[in-house]
N, C-alpha and C positions, 0 to 999 in steps of 0.2 A: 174283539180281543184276539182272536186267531188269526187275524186280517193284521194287526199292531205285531205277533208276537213272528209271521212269517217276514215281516220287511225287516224288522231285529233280528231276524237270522241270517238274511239273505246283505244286512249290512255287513254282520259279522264275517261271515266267508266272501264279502269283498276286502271286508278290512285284513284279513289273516292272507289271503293271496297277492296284496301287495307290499304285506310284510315280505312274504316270500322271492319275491318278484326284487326287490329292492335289499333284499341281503340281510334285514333288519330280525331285531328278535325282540321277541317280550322281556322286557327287562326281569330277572329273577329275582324272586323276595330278597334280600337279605339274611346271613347267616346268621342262626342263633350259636349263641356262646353262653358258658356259666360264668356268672362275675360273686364275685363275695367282697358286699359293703360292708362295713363299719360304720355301725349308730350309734350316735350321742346315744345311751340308754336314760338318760335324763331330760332330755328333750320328750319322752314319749308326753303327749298328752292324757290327761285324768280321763277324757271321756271312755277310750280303749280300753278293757279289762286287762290286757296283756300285750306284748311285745307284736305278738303275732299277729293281734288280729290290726292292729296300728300300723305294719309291715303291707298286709293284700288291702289295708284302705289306704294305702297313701303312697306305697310304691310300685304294687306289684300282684295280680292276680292269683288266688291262692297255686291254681297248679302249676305257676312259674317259677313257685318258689321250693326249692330241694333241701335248705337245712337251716333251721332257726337254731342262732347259737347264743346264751345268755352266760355262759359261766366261766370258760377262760378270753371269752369275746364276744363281746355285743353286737350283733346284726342277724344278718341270714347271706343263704348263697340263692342264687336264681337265673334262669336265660331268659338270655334277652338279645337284643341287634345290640350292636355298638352304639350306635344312636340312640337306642332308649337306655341305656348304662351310663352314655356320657348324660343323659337329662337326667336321671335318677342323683347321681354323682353331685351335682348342681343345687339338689338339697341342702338346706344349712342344717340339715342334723347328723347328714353324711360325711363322715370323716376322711374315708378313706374307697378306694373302689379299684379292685384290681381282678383281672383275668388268672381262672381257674389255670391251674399249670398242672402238667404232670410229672410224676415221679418216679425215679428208679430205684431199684432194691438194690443196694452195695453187697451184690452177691461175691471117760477116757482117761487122755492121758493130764489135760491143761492144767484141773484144779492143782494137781500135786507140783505142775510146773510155776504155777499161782504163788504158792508158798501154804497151800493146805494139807493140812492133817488128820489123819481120822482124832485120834485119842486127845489133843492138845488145840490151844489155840485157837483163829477166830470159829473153825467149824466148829465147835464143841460148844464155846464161850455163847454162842447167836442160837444153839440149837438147831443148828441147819439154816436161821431162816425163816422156820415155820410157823413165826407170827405176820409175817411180812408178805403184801402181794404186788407181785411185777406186773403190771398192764405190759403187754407185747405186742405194738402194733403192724402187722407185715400181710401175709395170705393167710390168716387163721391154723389151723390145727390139727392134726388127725389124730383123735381123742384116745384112740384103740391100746396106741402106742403103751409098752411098760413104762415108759419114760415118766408116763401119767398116770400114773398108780396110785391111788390114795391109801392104800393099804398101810393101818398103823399112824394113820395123820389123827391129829385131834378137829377139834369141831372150827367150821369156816370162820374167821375172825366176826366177831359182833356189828363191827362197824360198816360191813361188807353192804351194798346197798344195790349191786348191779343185778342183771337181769342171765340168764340164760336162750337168748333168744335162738327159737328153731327154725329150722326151714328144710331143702333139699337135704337128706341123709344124715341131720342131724338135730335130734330130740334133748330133750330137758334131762335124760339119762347119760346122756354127753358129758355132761360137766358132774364134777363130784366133788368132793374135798381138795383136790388136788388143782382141777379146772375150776374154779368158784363161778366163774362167770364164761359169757360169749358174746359179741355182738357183731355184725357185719354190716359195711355202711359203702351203699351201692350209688347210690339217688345221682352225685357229681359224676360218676363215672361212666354212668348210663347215659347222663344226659353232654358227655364230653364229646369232641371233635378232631379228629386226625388234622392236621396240618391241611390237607385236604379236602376236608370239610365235610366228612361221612360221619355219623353217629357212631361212634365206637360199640358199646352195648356190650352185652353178658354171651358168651360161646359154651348155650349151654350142653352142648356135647362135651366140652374138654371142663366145663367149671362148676360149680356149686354155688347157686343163691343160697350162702348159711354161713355159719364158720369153719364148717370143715376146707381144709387144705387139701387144694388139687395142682399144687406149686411143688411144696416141699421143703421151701424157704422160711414157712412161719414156725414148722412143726421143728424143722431143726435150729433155729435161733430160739425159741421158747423152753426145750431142752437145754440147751447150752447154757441157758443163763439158770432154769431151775429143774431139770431133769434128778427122777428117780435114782438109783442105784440101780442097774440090769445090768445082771451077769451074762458074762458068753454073750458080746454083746462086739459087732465088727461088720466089714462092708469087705463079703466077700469073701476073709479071712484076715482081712489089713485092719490093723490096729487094737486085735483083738485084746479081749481083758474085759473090766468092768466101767461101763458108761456108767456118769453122773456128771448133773448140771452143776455148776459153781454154790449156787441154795438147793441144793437138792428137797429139801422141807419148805421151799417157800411155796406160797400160794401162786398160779395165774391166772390172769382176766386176759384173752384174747379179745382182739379187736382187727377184725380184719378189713384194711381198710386198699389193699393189693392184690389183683385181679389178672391170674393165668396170661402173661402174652404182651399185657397191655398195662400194666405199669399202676399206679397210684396219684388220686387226685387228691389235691390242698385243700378243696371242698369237705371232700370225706374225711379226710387227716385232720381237719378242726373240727367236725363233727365229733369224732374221736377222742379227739384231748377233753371236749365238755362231757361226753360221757364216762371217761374214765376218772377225772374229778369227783365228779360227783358221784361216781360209783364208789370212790374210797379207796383207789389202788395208792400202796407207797410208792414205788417207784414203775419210770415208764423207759419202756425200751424199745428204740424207733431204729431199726436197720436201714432207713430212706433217705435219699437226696435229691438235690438238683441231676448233679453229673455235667453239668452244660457249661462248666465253668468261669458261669455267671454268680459275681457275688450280689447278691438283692439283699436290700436296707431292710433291715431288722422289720421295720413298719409294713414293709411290702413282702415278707415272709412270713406267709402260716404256720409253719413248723416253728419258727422264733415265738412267733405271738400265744402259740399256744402251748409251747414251752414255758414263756415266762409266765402265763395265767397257772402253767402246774405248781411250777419252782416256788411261786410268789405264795404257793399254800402247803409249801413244807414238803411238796415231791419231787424225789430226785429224780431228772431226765438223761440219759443218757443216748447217744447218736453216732451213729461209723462216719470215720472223717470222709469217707470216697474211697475209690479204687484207682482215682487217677494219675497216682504217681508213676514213676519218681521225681515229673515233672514240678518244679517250684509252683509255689502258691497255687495249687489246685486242693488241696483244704476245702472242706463243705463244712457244713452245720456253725457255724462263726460265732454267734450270741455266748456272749458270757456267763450266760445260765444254765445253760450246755455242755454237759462235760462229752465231748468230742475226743471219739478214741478212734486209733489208728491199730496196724497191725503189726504183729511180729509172727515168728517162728516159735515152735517150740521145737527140747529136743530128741524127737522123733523123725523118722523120714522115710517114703518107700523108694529106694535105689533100684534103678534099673543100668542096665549097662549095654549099648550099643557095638558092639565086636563087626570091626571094618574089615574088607579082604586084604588090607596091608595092614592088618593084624593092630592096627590101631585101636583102643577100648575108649569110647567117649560116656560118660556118667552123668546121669541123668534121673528122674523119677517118673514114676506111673504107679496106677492103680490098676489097672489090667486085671484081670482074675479070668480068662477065658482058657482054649488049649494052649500051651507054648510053644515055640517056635523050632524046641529042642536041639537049638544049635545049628538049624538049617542055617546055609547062606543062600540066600534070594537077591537077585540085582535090587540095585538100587538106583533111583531117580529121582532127580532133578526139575520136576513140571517149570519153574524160573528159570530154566536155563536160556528157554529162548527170547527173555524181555516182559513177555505178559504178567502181568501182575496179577490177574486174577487166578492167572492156574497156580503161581505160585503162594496164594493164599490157600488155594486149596478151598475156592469158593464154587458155590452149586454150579453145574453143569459145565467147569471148567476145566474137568478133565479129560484126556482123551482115553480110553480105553485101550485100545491098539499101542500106547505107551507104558501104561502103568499096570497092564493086566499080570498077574502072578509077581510082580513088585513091592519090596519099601519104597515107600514116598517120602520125600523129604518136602513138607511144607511149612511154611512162614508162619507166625504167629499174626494174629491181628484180624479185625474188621469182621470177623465172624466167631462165634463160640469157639473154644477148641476142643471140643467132642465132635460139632458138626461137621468140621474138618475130615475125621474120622469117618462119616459116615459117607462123605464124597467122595474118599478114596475106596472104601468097599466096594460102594454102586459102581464105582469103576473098575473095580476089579484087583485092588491092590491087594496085598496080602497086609500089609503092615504099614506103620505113621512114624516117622519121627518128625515133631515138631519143634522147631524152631525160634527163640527168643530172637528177637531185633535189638536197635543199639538202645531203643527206649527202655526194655525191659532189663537189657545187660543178662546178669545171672540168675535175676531171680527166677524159681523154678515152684510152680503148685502140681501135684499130684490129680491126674482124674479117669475115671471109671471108665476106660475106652471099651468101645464097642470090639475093637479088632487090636491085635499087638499094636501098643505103641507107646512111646518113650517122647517125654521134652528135656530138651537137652536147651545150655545156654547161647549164648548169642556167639563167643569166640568159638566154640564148639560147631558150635551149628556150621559157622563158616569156614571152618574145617572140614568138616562132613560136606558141604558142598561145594567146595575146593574140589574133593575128591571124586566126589561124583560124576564131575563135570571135565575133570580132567583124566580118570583112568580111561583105559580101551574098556575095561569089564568091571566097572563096581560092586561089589557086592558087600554087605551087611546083613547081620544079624541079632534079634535084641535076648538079651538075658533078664529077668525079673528076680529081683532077689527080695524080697519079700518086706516084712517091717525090720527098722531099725531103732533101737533107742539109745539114750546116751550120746547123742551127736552133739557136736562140737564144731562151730560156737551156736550159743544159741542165750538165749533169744538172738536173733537178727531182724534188724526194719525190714519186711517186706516192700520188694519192689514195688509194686503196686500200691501199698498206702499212699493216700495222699499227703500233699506236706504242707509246710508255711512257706514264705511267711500268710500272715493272715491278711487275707486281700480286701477285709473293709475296711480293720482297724490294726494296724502293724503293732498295735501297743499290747495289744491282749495276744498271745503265742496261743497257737493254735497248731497242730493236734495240742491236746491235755497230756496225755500219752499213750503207750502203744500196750494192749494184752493180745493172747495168743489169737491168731487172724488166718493160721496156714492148713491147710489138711487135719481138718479140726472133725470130730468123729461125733456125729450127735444123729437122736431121730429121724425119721424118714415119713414121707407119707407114703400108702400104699400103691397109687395109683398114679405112681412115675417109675419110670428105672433112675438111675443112681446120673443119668447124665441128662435128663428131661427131655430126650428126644423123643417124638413119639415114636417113632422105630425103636426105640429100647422098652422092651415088655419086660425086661427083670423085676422083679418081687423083692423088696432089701426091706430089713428094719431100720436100718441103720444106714447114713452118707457123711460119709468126706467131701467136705466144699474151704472154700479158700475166700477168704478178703472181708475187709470191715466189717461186714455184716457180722461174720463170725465172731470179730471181738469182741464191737460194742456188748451183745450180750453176757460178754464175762463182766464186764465191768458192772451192769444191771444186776449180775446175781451179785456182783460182788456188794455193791450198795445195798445190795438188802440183806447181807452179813453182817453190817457195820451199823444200818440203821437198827437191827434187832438188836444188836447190842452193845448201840446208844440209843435209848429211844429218843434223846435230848439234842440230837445231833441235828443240824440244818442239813439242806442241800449242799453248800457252799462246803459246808464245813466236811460231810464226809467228803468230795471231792481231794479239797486239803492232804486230811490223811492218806489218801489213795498215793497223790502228786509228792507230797514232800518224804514220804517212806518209797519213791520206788528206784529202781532199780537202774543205774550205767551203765552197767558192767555185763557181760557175758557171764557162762558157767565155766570161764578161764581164767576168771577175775580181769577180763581185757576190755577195753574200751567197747559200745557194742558194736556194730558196724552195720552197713549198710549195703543189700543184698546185692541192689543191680552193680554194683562197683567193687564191693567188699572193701571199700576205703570204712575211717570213721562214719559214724553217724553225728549230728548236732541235733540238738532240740527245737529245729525245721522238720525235724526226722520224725522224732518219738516224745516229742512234749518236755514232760519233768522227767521220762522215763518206761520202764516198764514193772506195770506195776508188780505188787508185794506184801501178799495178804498177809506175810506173819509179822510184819511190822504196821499196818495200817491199823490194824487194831486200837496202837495203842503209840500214837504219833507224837506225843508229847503235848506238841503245839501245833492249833490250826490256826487257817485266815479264813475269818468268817465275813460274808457279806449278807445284809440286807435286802430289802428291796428299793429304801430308800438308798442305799448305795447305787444302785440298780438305773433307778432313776436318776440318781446325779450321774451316772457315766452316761445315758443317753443326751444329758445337757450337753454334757463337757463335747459330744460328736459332734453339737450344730443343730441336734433334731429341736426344733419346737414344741412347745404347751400342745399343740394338735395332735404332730408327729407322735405324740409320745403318749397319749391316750388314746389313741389306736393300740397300744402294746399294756397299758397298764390298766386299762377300763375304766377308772376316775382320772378326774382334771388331776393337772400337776401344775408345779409352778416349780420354775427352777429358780438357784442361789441368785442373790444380787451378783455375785463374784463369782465369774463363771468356772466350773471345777475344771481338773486337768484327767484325762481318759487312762494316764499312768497310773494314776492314785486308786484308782480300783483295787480293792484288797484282794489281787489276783495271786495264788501264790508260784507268781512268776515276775519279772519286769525283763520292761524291755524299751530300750531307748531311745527316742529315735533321732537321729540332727540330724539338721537344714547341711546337705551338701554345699552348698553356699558360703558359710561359713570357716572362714578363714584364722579364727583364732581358738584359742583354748576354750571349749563350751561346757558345763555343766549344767546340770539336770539333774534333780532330785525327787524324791519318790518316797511319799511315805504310807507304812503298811503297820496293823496293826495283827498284834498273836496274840490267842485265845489259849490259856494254859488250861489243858485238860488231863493233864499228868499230876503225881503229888504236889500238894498244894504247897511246902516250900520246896519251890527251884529256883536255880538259879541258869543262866542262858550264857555262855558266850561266841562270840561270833567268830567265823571263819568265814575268808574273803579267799574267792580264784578269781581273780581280776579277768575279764576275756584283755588278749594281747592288744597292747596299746593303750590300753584305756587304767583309770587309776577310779577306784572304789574306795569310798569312805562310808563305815555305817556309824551313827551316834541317836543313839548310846549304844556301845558294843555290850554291854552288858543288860542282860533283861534279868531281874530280879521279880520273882512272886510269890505270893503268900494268901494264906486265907480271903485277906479280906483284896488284895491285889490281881487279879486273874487274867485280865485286860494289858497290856504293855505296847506302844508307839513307838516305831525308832523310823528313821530317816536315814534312806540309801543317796550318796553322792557320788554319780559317774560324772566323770570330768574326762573328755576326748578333743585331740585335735587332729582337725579334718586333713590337716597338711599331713601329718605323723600315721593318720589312721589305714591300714591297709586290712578291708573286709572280704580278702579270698573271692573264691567263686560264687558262692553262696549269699555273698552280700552284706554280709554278719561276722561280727566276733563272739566268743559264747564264755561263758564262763558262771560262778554259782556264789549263793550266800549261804550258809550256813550255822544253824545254831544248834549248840549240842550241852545238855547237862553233863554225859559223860555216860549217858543210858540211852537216849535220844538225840539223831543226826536228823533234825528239820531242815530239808535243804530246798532253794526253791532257784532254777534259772536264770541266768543274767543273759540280755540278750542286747549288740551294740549294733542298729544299724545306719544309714543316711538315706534321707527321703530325698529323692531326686526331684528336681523343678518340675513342672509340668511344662 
């Protein structure tokens, strides 16, 4: 035996030195990956007591397997090689099989900009709220916060069924009345892979296996949407006054499913939707996206799938459109069942003002709260002047010190945070930042917590300031902080940064829905970040100012559970509706709204149906209600298949003999689309059905803004209801000719319908565009 086990060894270190010898190497396993199938759940065999144990006997090992999901989606997720996924895949009970992706976060004063009131209307009418719970999916919570007070709440709703789960630094005393629940869903993340092919895993120095929030992100979108009332409540001194979330009384269930540094898996994020289902929450509010500007088929999206498994049981979802504007069709969250909010302004602002040695003043915003600069002038510089791009990003180790030392810096916006900006110029020695908009961003300006003076200023600015920089003998600069401002004008405006349409899976369904407050939005904090998340920033805040979708969407989440508390009767669809056909054009100028990077108009590529308007949502008149049999017939009308389409619905379907049209979705918007091709007069028609939830006899008439060029016919213009009538069909007819039609830059003509008893203006989008050949 030792005589057999020494020539087996003495083979092997011949065989390993002529590897060497010869250049060659041991071939390397193969990578694991996390994939998430879709099972026929009706396939399962009777022998198996459950899903699960049918799953480790027929596909897959139990420890392979990281989340068995039965309720908004049948399968589980697991790794594996690519090779054993595509054989697993191969099964006829496997529907579907796609690769774990990850995700990013679309990272006071708003309610009263909302259209709320203390004494009157929907805050009073809902009672805050306080029967209604938001599941908030993002980095969990820091529970400490006033924000989270239960003080004065009544007892947890009955229905309530979810779990408080503990772990690192946070216990079962965590959640109260206020917090009802917690859960944190690790298992995809842990087991995810960088591009690169390293196990990504939990940095337990900087994060927390539990719910608590070591981001900052989860604890201020969760406020936002249902924060407390705390007084004397500001970041640093900016925005001071009384915080409160949009439901200040409503209930949360945290689910943190977004992890310090490293972003969020679709593993954990359907993990997530099955247990906030069935934990019982009303509405759910997902601050997450792609960002990659890839649109994925509804079938092949977890966020959709486990959306529509919410929607489909009477919970409203709501989701930030992106941050990738003002570039066209960079729109995220797309499914119909989705109400997809974008960002605006409110009017509020912190003005700083940059004073040049030629006495020039350029206007600008920041957060700054440190010592001021008290009117020193300091040179100023230019790091782009000599062509590099990265010094003129103002990116790590690209500055020179010997340049910038006792200096303003003027750097570029882009490819790195712009607080970290801030912190490159320090290490080097500058004394101060003004940052820079590009021609993408144009004027739009967000406010942030700088570590050292600094001001952003716009793009035509900017390039004035480095105009000058570059050409005086002795620049010099100085910035001024002038504190908050309210009462600005215009306001709302589309933030630059929301993303817009059109919709880049299905141009028929308009997408954003529309836009709530998105800008230097003042909510909760967690403890254990400074205000700009650098780990070089040790400040201590209750309270941060952050900017972009993320911040909206949770308006429109608290706002849904204003509307659901008082309608209990109310679908998804339908509160959506009244959100959409009650909001808002117009500026606080009464002017058209506009649109920040340009300050030309805005269209509803921009801001949806608008900006919403809680003191008319309440009480809409009329909505457009969909089903989920609607639901279903628009995935026919795309092309998806019987398969396709029980992957997203969890039972067989069978679509119409007559296949539907993707227009006819009772969206309360339309949008048209004709064949460039088309050389004569084309019509297309569209029919929508309103749900009268106003006095039972009204009567409707229509008003028509035709978008330019195009000619609109509604019949029957007149919608008449009554007790036993409450349902009403009318049939929209756009008629364009492609020779005649000129759709601007934008690609679109825009225009609206209207129906109004003389109490109520139900207005919903018209949108005219042409679908180019492929």
């Amino acid at each position: 035996m030792a005589a057999c086990f020494a020539t087996s060894l003495s083979s092997s270190i011949f065989f390993s030195l002529l590897l060497l010898i010869h250049g060659s190497t041991v071939p390397a396993d193969p990578p694991l990956k996390t994939f998430i199938f879709r099972v026929d759940r009706f396939a399962k065999p009777s022998v198996f007591p459950t899903h699960f144990h049918w799953y480790t006997s027929e596909f897959a090992e139990s420890h392979k397997i990281l989340h068995v999901y039965d309720t908004v989606f049948h399968g589980f997720s697991a790794t594996f090689t690519q090779e054993q996924a595509d054989s697993v895949g191969k099964h006829p009970s496997v529907l579907a099989v796609f690769e774990d992706r990850r995700r990013q976060l679309h990272t006071t004063r708003s309610p009263q900009f909302l259209g709320l009131r203390n004494q009157r209307g929907l805050w009073s009418d809902s009672d805050y709220g306080s029967d209604v719970i938001i599941g908030v999916f993002d980095t969990g919570i820091c529970p400490e916060r006033r924000s989270f007070s239960d003080v004065n709440l009544g007892p947890i709703p009955r229905r309530w069924k979810g779990v408080c789960q503990t772990g690192t630094k946070f216990t079962a005393k965590n959640c109260n009345r206020k917090i009802v629940g917690a859960r944190f869903f690790s298992k995809g993340h842990e087991a995810g892979s960088n591009a690169d092919g390293p196990i990504i895993g939990i940095n337990d120095t900087v994060e927390y296996r539990s719910p608590r929030d070591a981001d900052g992100h989860g604890t201020h979108t969760a406020s936002t949407a249902a924060g407390r009332h705390a007084f004397q409540a500001s970041l640093e001194g900016y925005a001071s006054g009384i915080a409160k979330g949009v439901a200040p009384k409503a209930r949360l269930a945290v689910y943190k499913v977004c992890w310090k540094n490293s972003g969020c898996f679709d593993s954990d994020i359907l993990a997530a939707f099955d247990s906030a289902v069935n934990d019982g929450v009303d509405v759910i509010s997902i601050s997450i996206g792609g960002g990659d500007g890839v649109s994925t088929p509804y079938y092949l999206d977890p966020i959709a799938i486990g959306a529509y498994g919410a929607a489909s049981r009477g919970i409203f979802v709501s989701s930030s459109a992106g941050n990738d504007g003002p570039n066209g069709m960079s729109v995220t969250n797309l499914a119909p069942w989705i109400t997809t909010v974008g960002a605006g302004t409110i009017d509020r602002n912190f003005p700083a003002v940059v004073i040049m040695g030629n006495r020039r003043k350029i206007h600008g915003v920041s957060l700054y709260a440190g010592a001021p600069l008290n009117g020193t002038m300091y040179p100023l510089v230019y790091p782009g002047k000599s062509g590099e791009l990265s010094a003129s990003l103002c990116m790590e180790s690209s500055l020179d010190p010997k340049i910038v030392t006792g200096k303003i810096v003027i750097c570029d916006r882009g490819s790195s945070p712009r607080v970290a900006k801030g912190l490159v110029v320090k290490k080097a020695g500058g004394v101060g930042m003004i940052l820079a908009n590009g021609i993408s961003n144009g004027e739009g300006l967000v406010g942030d917590a700088h570590i050292l003076p600094a001001c952003a200023v716009g793009s035509v600015e900017g390039d004035a300031m480095k105009a000058y920089a570059s050409s005086s003998r002795n620049p010099t600069a100085t910035i001024a902080f002038r504190g908050t401002r309210i009462g600005i004008k215009p306001a709302p405006v589309v933030a630059s940064f929301s993303a817009r349409g059109p919709n880049g899976l299905n141009p028929e369904i308009l997408k954003p829905d529309m836009i709530a407050p998105g800008v230097n939005i003042l909510a909760a904090w967690t403890d254990v970040v400074g205000p700009t998340g650098l780990d070089f920033d040790t400040r201590k805040i209750e309270f941060n100012i952050l900017s972009g979708t993320s911040m909206a969407c949770p308006h429109i989440s608290g706002a849904a559970a204003l509307l659901k508390s008082a309608h209990l009767d109310w679908s998804p669809a339908a509160i959506r509706s009244a959100m959409m056909t009650t909001a808002k054009i117009t500026d606080n100028r009464w002017q058209p709204t506009t649109e920040e990077s340009t300050g030309k108009a805005s269209t509803p590529y921009d801001f949806g149906a608008g900006h919403v308007n809680l003191g008319l949502a309440m009480d809409p008149g009329l909505v457009y209600d969909i089903t989920n049999t609607d639901y279903v017939n628009f995935l026919c009308s795309i092309g998806y298949g019987a398969k396709m389409i029980q992957v997203i619905s969890r039972t067989p379907v069978k679509c119409p003999a007559r296949k539907p049209l993707p227009g006819n979705l009772n969206y309360p918007s339309i949008v048209a689309v004709f064949s460039s091709l088309s050389k004569v007069l084309s019509t297309k028609s569209f029919i929508r059905t309103a749900t009268n939830v106003g006095a039972a006899n009204s009567v409707y008439q229509a008003k028509i803004e035709a978008p330019k060029g195009v000619t609109v016919k509604v019949k029957p213009s007149k919608l008449v209801f009554s007790t036993a009538v409450k349902k009403q069909s009318f049939v929209v007819a756009i008629s364009a000719n492609n020779q005649n039609l000129t759709l601007g830059n934008v690609g679109a003509v825009f225009g609206s319908l209207s129906w109004s008893d003389g109490k109520h203006v139900v207005r919903m989008p018209l949108v005219v565009t042409k679908l180019e050949p492929l």
